[in-house]
C-alpha positions as CSV (number, residue, x, y, z in Angstrom):
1,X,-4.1,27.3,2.6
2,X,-1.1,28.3,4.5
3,X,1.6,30.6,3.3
4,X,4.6,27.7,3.2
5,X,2.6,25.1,1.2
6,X,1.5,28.2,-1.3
7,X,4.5,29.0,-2.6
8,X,5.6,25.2,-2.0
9,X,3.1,24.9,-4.4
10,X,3.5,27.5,-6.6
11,X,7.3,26.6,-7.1
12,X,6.0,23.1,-8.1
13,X,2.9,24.3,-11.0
14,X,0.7,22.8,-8.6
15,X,-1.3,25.4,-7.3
16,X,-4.5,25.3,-9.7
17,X,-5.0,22.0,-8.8
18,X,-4.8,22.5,-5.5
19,X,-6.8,25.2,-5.4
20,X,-9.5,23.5,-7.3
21,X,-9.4,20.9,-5.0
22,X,-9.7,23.1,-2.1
23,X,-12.2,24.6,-3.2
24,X,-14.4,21.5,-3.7
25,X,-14.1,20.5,-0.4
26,X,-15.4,24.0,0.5
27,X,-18.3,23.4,-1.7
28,X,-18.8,20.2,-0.9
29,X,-19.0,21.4,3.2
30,X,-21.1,24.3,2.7
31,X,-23.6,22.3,0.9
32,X,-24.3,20.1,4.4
33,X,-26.3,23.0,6.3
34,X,-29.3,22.0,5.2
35,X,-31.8,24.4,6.7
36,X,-32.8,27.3,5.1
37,X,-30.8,28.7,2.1
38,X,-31.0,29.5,-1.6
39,X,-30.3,28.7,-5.2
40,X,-30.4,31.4,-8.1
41,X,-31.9,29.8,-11.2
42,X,-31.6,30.8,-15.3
43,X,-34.4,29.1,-17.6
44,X,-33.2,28.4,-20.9
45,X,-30.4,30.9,-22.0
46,X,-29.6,29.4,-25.8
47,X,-25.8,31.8,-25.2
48,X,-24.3,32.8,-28.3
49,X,-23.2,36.0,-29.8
50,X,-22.8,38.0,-33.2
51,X,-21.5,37.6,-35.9
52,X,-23.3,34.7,-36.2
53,X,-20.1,32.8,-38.2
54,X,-18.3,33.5,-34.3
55,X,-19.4,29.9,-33.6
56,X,-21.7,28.9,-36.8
57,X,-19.5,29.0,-39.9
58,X,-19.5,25.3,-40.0
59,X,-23.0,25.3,-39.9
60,X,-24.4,23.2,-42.9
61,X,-28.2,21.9,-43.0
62,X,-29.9,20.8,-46.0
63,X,-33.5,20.7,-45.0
64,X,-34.9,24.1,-46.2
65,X,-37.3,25.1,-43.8
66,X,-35.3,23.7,-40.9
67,X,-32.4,25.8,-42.4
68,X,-34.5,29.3,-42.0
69,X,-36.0,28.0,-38.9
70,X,-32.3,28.1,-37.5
71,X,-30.4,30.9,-38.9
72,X,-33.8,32.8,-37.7
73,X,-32.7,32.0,-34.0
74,X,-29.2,32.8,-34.8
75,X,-30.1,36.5,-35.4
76,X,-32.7,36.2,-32.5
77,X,-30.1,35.3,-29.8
78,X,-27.5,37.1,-31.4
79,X,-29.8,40.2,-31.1
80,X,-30.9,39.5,-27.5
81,X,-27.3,39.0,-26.3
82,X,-25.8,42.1,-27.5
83,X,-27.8,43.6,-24.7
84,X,-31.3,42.4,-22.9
85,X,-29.3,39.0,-21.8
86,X,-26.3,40.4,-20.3
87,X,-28.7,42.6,-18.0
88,X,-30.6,40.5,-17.2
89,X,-27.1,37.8,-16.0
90,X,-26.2,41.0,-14.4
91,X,-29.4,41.0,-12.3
92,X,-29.2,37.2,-11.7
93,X,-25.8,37.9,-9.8
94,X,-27.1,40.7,-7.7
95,X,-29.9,37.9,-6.5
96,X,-26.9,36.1,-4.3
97,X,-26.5,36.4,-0.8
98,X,-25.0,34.5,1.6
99,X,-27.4,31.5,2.1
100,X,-27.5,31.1,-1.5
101,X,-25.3,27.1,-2.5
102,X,-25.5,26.9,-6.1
103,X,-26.6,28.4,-9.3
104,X,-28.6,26.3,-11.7
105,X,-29.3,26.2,-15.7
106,X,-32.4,24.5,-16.6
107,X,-30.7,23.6,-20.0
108,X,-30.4,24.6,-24.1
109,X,-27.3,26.4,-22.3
110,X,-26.1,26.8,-25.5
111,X,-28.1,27.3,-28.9
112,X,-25.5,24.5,-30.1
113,X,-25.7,24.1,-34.3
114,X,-22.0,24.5,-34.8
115,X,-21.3,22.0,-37.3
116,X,-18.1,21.2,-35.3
117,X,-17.2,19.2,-32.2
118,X,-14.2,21.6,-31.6
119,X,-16.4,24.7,-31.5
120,X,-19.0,22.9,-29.7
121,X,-17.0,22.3,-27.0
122,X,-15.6,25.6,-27.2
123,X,-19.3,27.3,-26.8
124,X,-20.1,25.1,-23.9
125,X,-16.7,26.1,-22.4
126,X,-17.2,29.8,-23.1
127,X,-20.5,30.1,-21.5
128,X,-19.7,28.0,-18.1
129,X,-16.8,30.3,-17.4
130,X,-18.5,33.2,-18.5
131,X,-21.6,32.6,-16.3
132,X,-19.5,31.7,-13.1
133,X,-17.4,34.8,-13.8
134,X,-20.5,36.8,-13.6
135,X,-22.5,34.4,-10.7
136,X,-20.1,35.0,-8.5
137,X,-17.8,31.7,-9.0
138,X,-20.7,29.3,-6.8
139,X,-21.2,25.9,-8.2
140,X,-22.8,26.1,-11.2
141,X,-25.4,23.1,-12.3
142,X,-26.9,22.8,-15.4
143,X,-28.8,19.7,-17.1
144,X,-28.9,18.7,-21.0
145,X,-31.3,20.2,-23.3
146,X,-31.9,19.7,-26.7
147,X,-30.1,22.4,-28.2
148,X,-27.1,21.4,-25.8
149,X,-26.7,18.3,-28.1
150,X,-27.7,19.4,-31.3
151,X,-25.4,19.4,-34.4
152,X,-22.6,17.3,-35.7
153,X,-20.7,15.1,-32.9
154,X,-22.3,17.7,-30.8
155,X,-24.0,15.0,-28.5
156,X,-20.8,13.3,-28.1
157,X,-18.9,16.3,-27.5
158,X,-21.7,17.6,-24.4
159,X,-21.4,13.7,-23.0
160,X,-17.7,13.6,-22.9
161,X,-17.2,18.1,-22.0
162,X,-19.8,18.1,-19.3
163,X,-19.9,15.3,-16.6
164,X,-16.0,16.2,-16.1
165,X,-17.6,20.0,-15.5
166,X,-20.1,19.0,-13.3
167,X,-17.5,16.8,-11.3
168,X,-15.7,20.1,-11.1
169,X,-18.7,22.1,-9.9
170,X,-20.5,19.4,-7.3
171,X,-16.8,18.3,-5.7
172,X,-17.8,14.5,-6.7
173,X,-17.7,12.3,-9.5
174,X,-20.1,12.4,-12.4
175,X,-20.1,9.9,-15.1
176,X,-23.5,10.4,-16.9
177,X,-25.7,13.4,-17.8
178,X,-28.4,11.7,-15.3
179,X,-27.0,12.4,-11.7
180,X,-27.9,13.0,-8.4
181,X,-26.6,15.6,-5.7
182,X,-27.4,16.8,-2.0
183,X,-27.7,20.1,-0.5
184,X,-27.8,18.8,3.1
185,X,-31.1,16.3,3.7
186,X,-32.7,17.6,0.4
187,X,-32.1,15.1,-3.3
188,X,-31.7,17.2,-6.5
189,X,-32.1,14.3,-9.6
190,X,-31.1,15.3,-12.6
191,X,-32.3,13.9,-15.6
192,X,-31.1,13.8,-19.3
193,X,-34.9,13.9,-21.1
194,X,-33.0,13.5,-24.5
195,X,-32.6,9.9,-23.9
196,X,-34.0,8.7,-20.6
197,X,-31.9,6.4,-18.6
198,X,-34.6,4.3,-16.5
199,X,-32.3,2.3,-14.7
200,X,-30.2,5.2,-13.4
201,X,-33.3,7.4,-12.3
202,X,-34.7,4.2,-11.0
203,X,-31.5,4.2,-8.8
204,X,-30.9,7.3,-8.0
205,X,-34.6,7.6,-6.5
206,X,-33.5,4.4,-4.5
207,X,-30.2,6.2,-3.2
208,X,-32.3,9.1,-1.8
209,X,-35.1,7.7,-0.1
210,X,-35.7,9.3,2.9
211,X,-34.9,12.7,1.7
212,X,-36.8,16.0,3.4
213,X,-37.3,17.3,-0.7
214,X,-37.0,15.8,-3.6
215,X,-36.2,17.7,-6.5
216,X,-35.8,16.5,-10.7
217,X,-34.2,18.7,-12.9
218,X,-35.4,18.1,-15.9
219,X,-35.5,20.5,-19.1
220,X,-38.3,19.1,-20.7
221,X,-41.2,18.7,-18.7
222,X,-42.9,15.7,-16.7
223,X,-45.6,17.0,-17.9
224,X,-46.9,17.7,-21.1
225,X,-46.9,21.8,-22.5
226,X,-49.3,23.3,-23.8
227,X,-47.2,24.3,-26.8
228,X,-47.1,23.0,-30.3
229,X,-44.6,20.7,-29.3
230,X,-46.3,18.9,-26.5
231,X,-44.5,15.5,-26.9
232,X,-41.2,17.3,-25.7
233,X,-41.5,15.7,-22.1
234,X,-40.2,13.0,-20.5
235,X,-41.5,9.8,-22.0
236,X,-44.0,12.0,-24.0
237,X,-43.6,10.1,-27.3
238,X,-47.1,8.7,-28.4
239,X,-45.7,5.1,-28.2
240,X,-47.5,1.8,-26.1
241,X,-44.2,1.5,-24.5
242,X,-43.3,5.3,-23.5
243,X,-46.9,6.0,-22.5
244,X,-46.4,3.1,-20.0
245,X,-43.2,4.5,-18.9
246,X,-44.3,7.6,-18.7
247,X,-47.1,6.6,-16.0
248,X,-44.6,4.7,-14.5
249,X,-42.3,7.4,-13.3
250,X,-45.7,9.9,-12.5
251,X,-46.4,7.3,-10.0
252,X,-42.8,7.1,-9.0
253,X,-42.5,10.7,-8.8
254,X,-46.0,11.2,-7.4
255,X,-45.3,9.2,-4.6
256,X,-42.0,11.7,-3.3
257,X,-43.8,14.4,-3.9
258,X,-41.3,15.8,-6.5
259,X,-40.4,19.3,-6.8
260,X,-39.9,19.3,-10.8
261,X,-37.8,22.5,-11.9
262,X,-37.8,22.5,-15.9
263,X,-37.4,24.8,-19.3
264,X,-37.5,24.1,-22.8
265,X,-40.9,26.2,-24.1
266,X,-39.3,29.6,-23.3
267,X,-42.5,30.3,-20.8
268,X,-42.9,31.0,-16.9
269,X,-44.9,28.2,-15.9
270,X,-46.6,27.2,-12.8
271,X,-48.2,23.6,-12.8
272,X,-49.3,21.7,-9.7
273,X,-51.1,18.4,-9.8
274,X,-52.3,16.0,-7.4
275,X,-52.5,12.1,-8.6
276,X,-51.1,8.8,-8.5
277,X,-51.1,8.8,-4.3
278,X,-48.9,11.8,-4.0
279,X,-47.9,15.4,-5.8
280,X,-45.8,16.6,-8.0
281,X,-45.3,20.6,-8.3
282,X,-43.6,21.7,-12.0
283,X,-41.8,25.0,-12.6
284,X,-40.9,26.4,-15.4
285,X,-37.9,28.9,-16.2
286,X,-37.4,30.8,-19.1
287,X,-34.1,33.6,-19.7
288,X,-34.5,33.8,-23.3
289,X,-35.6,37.7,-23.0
290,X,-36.0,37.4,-27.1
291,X,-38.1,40.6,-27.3
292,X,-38.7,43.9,-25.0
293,X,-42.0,43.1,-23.9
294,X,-41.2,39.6,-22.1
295,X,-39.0,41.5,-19.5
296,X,-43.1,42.1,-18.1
297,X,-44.9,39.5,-15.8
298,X,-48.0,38.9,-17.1
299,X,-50.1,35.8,-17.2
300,X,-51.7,34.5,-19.8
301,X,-53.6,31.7,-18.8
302,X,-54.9,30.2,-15.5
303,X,-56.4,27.9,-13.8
304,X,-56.7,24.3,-14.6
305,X,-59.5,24.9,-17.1
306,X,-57.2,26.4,-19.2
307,X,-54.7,23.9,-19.6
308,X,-54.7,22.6,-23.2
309,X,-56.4,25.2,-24.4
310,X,-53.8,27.1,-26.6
311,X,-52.6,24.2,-28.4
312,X,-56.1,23.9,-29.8
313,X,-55.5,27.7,-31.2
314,X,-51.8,26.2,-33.1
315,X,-52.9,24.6,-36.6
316,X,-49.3,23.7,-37.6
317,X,-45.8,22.7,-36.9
318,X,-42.8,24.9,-37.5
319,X,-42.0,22.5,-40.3
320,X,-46.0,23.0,-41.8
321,X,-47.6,20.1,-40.6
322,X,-50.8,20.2,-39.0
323,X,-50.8,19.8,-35.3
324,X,-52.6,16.8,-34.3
325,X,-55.7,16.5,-31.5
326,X,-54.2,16.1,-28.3
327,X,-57.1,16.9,-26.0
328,X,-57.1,13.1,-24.2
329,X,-53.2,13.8,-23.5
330,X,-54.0,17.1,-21.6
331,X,-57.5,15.7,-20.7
332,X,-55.3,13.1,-18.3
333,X,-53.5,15.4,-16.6
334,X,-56.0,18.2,-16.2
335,X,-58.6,16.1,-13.4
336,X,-55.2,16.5,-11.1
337,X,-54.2,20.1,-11.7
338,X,-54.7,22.1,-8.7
339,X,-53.5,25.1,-9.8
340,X,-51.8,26.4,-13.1
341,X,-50.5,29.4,-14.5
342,X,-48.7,30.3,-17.9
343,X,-46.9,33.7,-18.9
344,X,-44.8,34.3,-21.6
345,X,-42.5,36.2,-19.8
346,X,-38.3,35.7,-19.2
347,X,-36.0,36.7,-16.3
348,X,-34.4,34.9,-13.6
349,X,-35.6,33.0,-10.3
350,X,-34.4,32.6,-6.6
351,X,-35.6,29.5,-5.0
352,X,-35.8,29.7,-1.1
353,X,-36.0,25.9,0.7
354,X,-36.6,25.3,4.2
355,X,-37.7,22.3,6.3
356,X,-41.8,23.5,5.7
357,X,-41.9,25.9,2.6
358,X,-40.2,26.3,-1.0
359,X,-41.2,29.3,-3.1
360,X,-39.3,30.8,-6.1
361,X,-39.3,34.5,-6.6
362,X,-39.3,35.7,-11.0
363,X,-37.7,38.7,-11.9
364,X,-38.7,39.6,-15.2
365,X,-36.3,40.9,-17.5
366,X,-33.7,43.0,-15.1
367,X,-36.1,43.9,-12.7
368,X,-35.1,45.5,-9.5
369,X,-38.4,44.2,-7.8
370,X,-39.8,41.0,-7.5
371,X,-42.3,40.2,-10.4
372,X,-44.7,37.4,-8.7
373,X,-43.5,34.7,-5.9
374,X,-45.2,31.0,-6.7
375,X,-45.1,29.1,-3.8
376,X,-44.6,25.5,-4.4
377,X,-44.9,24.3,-1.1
């Protein structure tokens, strides 16, 4: 921007507009060289601070257990954000360098529970300009997670707050909370798991046939965890109708040999599986760094032998229910699993994509070194 049309600009209150739109079309530009460069990634981050009334005194549940449940992960991220977290933020920033385009959040961005739509929106505004204070101002993308919507008018606030941010961020119009974007020749899909728009992901893989990678971003899984909660995944309800969709968009999926980038368990997760005429490669992110000992990369389970094989050890639900048998679920998925890998461990990630290889380094807790590299491709 020239000197003249700055302080034309300034003189008018125009400048922050301006400015934003400048800086757009800068985005927008460097996001065309398509190849080799970089994208810092945080797991799940659930932001929120202490006291815990800062942005929960409107908090009112009535179901008992789901009530301690709740408050428990007040104190928890509370507790972890006074110090681990903001290390390990601070070491996510150091990860940029000049080929890096974007940051991205792989959702339950916020812990959410504010009774409030007002101080909803105020936590999801809080954290975005904190984190791109800290991440160095690049385009920051993050998708919807459960805790992102959770609350009262909570999912009405995210739907109405966050498409205008993401607009802001990718220099182009977004409208939904399923979307798509390019970083040169390469599609990033990102998909609201919460409540799956079909017809939208059915177009959006239409408008980027052809790319060099596909990538969904995702924060529950495509495919089922290993957790207690192994349902949480796109289409995983036990229903005729999403088991059918389910194995509609595998195939679908399969077939571009997605790149699926994920959260939700709180877990480092590799998962790659060969089916359905094609491949799909899962990763999944975790930055809730909830206790001392996850700031260590170490794996807990591998190989595709392995996969199902914890949830067998949960007997019950956070709410006391016993867990169901779910052995045919995992017992589909495992014939295809090439590899698979599972660590409790939290930190952040830098993904490096050229036109032949995709790997994404972990840096547990605020490590200084990388912690393991999983190549995807």
């Amino acid at each position: 921007m020239d000197r003249r049309r700055f302080i034309s600009l300034s003189a008018s209150g125009l400048l922050s507009m301006a400015l934003a739109d400048e800086m757009a079309q800068l985005s927008a530009k460097a996001l065309k060289n398509d190849k080799e460069y970089s994208i810092v990634i945080l797991g799940d981050t659930h932001f929120d601070t202490e006291p815990a009334s800062a942005y929960h005194s409107n908090y009112n549940e009535k179901v008992e257990w789901l009530n301690r449940v709740q408050r428990a992960e007040f104190a928890r991220n509370g507790e972890m954000w006074r110090e681990r977290c903001p290390r390990l933020l601070k070491r996510a920033s150091k990860l940029i360098t000049p080929d890096t385009k974007m940051v991205f959040q792989m959702g339950d961005l916020i812990q959410g529970d504010c009774g409030k739509g007002e101080v909803h929106q105020k936590m999801l505004s809080d954290v975005m300009n904190s984190f791109k204070k800290e991440l160095g101002n690049l385009p920051f993308v993050t998708v919807v997670g459960n805790h992102d919507i959770r609350g009262v008018d909570a999912k009405e606030t995210y739907h109405r707050y966050m498409p205008q941010r993401m607009s802001e961020e990718l220099g182009k119009p977004i409208k939904k909370t399923t979307f798509s974007f390019n970083i040169g020749k390469d599609a990033y899909i990102v998909i609201d798991f919460n409540h799956p728009d079909d017809e939208e992901v059915e177009k959006l893989l239409k408008e980027t046939e052809g790319a060099r990678h596909t990538f969904v971003i995702i924060h529950g899984p495509l495919f089922p965890y290993d957790s207690a909660s192994c349902r949480w995944f796109y289409h995983g309800k036990n229903t005729p109708e999403h088991t059918a969709a389910r194995r509609h968009f595998r195939e679908l999926f399969a077939k571009r040999n997605v790149i699926c980038l994920c959260g939700h368990v709180h877990t480092t997760e590799l998962a790659d599986w060969f089916g359905d005429g094609g491949r799909i490669t899962q990763m999944t992110m975790n930055s809730v760094w909830s206790k001392d000992e996850l700031g260590t990369y170490t794996v807990a389970y591998e190989g595709a032998a392995q996969y199902g094989e914890r949830r067998k050890k949960i007997a019950h639900n956070d709410n006391g229910s016993e867990t169901t048998d779910e052995t045919p679920l995992f017992d589909e998925y495992r014939t295809g699993l090439k590899r698979y890998s599972f660590s409790f461990a939290a930190g952040s990630y830098k993904m490096h994509v050229s036109k032949k290889h995709i790997s994404i380094d972990f840096y547990a807790g605020d490590s200084m070194d990388i912690s393991h590299t999983f190549e995807l491709r």
